[in-house]
Backbone bond lengths (Angstrom), bond angles and torsions (degrees), N, CA, C in turn:
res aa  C-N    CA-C-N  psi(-1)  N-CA   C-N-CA  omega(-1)  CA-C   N-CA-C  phi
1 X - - - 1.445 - - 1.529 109.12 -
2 X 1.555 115.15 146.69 1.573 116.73 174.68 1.682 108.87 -84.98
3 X 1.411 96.41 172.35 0.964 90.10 161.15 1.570 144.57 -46.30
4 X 1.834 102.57 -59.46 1.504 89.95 170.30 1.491 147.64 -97.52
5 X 1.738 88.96 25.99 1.746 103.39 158.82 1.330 113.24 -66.30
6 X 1.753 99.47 -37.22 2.084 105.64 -167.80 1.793 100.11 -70.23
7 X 1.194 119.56 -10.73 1.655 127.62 -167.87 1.477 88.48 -90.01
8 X 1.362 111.74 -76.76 2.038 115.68 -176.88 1.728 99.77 -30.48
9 X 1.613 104.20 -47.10 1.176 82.86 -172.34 1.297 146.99 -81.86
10 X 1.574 106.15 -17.88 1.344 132.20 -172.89 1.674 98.29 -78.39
11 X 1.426 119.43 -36.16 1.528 128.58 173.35 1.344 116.57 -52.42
12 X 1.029 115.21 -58.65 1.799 135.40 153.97 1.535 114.06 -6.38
13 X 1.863 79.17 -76.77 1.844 95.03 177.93 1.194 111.79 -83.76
14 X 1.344 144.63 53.66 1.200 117.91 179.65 2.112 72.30 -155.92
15 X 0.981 122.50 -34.92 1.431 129.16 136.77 1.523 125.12 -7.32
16 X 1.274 86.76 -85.46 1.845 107.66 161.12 1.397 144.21 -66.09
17 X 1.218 110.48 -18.02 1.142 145.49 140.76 1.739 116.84 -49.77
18 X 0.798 116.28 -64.42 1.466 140.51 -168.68 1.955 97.18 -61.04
19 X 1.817 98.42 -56.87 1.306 86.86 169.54 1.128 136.80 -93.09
20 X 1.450 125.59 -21.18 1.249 135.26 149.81 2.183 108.73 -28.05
21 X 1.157 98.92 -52.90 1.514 95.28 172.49 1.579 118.75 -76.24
22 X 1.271 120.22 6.72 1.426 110.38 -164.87 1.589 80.48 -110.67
23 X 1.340 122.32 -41.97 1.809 116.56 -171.48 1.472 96.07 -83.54
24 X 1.243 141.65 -16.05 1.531 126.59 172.72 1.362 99.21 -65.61
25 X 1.617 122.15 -47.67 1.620 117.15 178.77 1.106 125.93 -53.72
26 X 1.014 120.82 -38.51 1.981 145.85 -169.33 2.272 79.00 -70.89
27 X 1.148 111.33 -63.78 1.202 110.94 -155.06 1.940 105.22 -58.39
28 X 1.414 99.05 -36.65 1.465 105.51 -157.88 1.701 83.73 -58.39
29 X 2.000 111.77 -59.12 1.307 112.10 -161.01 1.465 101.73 -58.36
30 X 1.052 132.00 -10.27 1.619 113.15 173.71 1.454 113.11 -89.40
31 X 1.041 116.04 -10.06 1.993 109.70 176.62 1.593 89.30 -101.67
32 X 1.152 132.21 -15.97 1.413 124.86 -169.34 2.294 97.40 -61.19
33 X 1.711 91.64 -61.62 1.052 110.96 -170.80 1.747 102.83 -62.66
34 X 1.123 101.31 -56.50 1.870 99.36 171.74 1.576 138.34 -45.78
35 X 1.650 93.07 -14.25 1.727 119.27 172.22 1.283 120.45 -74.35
36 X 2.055 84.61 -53.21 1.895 89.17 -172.74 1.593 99.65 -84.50
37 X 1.229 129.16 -32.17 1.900 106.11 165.50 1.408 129.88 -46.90
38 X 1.573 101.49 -36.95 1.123 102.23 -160.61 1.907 105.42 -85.62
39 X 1.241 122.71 11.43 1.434 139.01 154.46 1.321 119.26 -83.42
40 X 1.321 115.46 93.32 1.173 91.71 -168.81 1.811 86.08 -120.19
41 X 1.822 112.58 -172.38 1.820 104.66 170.89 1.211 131.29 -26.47
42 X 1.327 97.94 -68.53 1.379 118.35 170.67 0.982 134.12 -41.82
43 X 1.451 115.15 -66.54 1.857 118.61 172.18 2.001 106.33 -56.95
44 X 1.227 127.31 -10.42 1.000 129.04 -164.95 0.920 85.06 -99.59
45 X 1.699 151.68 -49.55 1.362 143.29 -162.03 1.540 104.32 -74.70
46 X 1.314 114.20 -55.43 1.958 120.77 175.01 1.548 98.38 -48.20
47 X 1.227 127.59 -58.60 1.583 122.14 -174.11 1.325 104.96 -47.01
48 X 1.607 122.97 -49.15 1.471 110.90 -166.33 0.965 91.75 -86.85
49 X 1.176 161.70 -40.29 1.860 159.74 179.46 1.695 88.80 -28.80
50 X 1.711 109.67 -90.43 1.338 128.22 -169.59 1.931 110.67 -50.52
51 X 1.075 114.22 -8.38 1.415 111.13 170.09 1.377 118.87 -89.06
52 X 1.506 92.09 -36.71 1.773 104.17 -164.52 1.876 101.82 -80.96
53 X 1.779 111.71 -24.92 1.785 112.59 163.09 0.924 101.26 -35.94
54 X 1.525 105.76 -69.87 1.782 128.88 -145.02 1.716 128.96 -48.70
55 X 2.156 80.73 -40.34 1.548 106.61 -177.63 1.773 100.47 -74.88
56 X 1.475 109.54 -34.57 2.014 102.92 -178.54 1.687 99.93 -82.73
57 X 1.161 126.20 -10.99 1.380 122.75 -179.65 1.671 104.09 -67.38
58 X 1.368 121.09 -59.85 1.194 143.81 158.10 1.713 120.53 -17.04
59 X 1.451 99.41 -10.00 1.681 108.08 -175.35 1.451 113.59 34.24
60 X 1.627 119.79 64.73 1.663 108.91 -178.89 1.812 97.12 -83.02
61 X 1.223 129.74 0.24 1.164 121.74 156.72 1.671 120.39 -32.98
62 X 1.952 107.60 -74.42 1.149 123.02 172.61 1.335 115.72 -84.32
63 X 0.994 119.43 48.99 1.755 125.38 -175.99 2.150 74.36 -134.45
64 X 0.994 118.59 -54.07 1.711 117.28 -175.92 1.179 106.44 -64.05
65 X 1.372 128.17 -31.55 1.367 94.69 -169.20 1.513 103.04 -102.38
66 X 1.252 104.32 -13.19 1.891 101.66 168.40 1.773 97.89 -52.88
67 X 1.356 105.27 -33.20 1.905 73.30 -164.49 1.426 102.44 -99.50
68 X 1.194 109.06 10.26 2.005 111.98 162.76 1.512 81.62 -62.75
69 X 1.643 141.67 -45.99 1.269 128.62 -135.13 1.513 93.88 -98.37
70 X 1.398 125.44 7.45 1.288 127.21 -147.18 1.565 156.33 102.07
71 X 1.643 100.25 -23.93 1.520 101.05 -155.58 2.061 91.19 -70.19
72 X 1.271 106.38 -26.96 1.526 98.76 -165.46 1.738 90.17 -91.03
73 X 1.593 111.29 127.07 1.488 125.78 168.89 1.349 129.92 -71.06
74 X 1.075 130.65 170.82 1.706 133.62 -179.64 1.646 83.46 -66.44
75 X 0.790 159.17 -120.61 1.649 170.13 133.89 1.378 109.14 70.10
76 X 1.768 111.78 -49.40 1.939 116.53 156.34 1.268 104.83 -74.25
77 X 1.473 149.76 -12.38 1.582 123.81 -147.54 2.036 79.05 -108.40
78 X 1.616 109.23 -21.41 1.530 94.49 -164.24 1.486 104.62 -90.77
79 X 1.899 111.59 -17.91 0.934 106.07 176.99 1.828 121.29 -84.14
80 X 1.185 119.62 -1.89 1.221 122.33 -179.94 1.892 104.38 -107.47
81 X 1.237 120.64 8.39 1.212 134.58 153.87 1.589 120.12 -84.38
82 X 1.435 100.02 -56.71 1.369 96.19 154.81 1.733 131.72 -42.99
83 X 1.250 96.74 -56.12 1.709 99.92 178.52 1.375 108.57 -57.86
84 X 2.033 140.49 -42.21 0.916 134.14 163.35 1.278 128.70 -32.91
85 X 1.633 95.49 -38.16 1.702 100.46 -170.31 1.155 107.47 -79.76
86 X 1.315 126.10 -59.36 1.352 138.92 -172.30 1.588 105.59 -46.24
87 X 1.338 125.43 -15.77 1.716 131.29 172.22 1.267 107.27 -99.21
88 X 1.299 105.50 -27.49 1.625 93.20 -173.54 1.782 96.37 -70.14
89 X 1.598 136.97 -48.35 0.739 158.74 -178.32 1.103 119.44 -44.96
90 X 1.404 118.68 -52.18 1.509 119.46 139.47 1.394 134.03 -30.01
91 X 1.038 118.36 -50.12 1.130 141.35 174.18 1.431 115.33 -25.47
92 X 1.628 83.61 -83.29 1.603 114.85 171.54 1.046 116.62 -57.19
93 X 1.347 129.29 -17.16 1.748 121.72 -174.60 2.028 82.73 -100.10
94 X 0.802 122.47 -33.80 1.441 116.63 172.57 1.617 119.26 -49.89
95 X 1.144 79.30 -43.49 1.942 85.14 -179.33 1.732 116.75 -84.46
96 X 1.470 97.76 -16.17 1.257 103.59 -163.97 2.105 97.64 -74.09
97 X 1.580 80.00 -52.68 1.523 94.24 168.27 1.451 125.42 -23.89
98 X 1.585 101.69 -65.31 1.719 103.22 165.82 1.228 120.64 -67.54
99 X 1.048 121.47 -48.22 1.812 111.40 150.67 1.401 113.96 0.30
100 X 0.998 78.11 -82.14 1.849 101.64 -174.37 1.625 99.50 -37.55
101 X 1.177 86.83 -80.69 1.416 99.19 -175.78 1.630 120.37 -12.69
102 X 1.524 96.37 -74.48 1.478 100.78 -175.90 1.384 108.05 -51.59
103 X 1.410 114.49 -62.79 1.319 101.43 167.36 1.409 158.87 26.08
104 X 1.226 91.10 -87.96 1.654 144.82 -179.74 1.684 87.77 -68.21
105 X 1.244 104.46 -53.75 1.829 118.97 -159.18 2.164 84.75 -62.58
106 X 1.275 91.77 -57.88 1.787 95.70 -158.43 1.609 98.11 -54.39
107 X 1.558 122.52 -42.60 1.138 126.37 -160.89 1.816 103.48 -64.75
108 X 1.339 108.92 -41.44 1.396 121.51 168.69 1.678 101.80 -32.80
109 X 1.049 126.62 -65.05 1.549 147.74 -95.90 1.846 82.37 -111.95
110 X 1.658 98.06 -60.28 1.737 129.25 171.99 1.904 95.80 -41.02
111 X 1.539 111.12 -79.75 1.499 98.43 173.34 0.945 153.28 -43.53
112 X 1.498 96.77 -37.79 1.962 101.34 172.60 1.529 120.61 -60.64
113 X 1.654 95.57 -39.15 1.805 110.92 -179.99 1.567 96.67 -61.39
114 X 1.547 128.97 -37.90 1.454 97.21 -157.23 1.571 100.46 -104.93
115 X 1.406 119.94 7.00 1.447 102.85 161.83 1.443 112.83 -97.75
116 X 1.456 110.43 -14.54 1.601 110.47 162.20 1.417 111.75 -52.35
117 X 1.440 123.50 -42.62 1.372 114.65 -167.56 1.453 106.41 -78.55
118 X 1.532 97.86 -39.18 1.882 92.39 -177.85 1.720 118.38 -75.16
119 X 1.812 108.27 17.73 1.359 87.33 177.94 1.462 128.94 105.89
120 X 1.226 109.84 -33.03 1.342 125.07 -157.91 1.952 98.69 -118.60
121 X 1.543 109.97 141.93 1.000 114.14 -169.11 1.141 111.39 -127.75
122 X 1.440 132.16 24.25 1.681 150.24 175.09 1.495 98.20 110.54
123 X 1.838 83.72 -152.38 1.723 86.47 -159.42 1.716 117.95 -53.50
124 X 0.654 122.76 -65.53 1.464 126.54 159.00 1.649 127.06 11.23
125 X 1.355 97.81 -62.78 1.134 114.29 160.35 1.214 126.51 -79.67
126 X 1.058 116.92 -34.18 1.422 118.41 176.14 1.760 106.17 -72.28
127 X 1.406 115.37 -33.09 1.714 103.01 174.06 1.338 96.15 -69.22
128 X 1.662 148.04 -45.70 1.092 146.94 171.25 1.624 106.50 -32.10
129 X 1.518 125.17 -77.51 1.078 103.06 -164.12 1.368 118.58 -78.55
130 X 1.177 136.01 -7.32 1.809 134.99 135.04 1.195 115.77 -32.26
131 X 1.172 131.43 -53.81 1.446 131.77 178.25 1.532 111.09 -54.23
132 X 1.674 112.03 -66.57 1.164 113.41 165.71 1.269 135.20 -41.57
133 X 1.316 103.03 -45.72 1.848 98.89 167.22 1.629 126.32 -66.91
134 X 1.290 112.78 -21.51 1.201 123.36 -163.56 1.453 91.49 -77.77
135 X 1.225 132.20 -47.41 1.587 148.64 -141.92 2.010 79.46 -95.19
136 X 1.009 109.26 -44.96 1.693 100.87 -157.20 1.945 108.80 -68.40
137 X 1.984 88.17 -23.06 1.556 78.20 -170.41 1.666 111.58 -101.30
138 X 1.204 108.61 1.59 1.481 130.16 -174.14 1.803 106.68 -88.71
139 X 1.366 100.85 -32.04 1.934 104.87 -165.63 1.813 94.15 -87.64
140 X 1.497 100.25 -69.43 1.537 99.21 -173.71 1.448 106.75 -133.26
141 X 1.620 126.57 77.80 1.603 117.01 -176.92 1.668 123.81 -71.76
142 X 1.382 107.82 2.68 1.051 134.71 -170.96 1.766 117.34 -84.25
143 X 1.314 102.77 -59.69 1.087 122.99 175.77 1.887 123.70 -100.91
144 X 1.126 107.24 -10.10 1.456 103.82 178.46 1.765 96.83 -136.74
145 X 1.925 91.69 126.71 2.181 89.85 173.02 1.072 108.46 -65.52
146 X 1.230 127.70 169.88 1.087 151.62 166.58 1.474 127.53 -79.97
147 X 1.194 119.56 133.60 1.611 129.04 -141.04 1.619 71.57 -89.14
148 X 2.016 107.49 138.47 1.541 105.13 161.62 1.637 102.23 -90.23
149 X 1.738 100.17 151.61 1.126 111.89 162.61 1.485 137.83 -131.42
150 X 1.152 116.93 128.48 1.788 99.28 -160.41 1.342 97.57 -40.35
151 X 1.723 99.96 174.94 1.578 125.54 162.02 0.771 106.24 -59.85
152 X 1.362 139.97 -69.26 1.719 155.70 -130.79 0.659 118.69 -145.50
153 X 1.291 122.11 150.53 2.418 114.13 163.46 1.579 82.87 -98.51
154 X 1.202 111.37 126.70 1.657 123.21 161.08 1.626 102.36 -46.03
155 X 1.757 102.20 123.66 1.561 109.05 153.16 1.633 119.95 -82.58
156 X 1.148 97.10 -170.43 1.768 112.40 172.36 1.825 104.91 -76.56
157 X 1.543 96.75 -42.90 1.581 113.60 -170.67 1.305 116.27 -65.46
158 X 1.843 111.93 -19.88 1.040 113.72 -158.43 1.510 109.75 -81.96
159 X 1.516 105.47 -36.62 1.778 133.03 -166.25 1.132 96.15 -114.58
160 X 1.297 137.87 21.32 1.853 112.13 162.22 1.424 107.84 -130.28
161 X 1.196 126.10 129.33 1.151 131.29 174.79 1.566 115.85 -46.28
162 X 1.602 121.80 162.87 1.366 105.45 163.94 1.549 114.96 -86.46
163 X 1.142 145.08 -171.00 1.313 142.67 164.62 1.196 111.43 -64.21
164 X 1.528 121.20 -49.77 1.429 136.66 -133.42 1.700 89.42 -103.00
165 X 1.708 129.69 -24.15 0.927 109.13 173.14 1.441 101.82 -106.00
166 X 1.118 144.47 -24.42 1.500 108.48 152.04 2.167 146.71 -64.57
167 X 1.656 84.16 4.49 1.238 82.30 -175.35 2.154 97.48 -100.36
168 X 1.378 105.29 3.57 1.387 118.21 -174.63 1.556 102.52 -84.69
169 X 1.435 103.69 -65.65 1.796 123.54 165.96 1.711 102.39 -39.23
170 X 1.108 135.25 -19.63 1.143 118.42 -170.77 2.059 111.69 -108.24
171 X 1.475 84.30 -31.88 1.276 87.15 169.15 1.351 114.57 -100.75
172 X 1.098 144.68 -2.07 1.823 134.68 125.65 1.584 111.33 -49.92
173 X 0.969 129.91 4.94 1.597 127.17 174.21 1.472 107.11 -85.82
């Protein structure tokens, strides 16, 4: 073979390739969506019904007291402590999260009201009253005050916590 048969050909496959990955995607997003419909109350209530049999069928009664007798080691009791924690922990960074959240939401809520009152309606205004001041103390600083202007136009960054440090603050508590 020449060279640009091995090119036609490698183009080909790399072709097919290309779509072969574009209908695996198309396919995944259609069982994706066909998963979460197909959950609906109900099948979620029978699933935990038929799990929660299965788990008392399982006798973890006498599965506990065998390992009062031993069979379960220091090595399972620390590793299923671990797993407790690591959920409980979750938990808390879960909640902390909405924490945040609202937060973030109230702090929103806090800014708009107090640049509403002062006048000012973000950046806009705020280059406005820069302008104005600049012009007021440059023409006549003598005879005319000077227009106040906030510091800042409040960001998002400024008033919302991050996730990661309120879900830290909560678990140092």
């Amino acid at each position: 073979m020449n060279f640009e048969a091995l090119r036609r050909r490698v183009e080909r496959a790399e072709t097919l390739v290309q779509d072969r990955a574009g209908e695996t995607g198309q396919q995944v997003d259609s069982f994706k969506r066909a998963w979460r419909e197909g959950w609906t109350p109900g099948r979620i209530i029978v699933a935990g019904l038929a799990g929660g049999f299965l788990a008392g069928r399982m006798e973890p009664s006498a599965k506990l007291t065998a390992s009062l007798r031993g069979s379960l080691t220091g090595a399972r009791w620390l590793q299923m402590i671990g797993t407790v924690s690591n959920l409980v922990a979750a938990a808390q960074a879960s909640a902390a999260s909405e924490e945040a959240g609202r937060a973030a939401d109230n702090a929103d809520v806090a800014a708009t009201e107090a640049s509403q009152a002062a006048g000012s309606t973000g950046p806009a205004a705020y280059a406005a009253g820069t302008a104005a001041a600049a012009t007021a103390g440059t023409a006549s600083a003598a005879t005319t005050p000077a227009v106040p202007t906030p510091l800042r136009p409040a960001t998002s960054a400024d008033t919302q916590p991050r996730p990661a440090e309120a879900a830290t603050e909560l678990s140092e508590n």
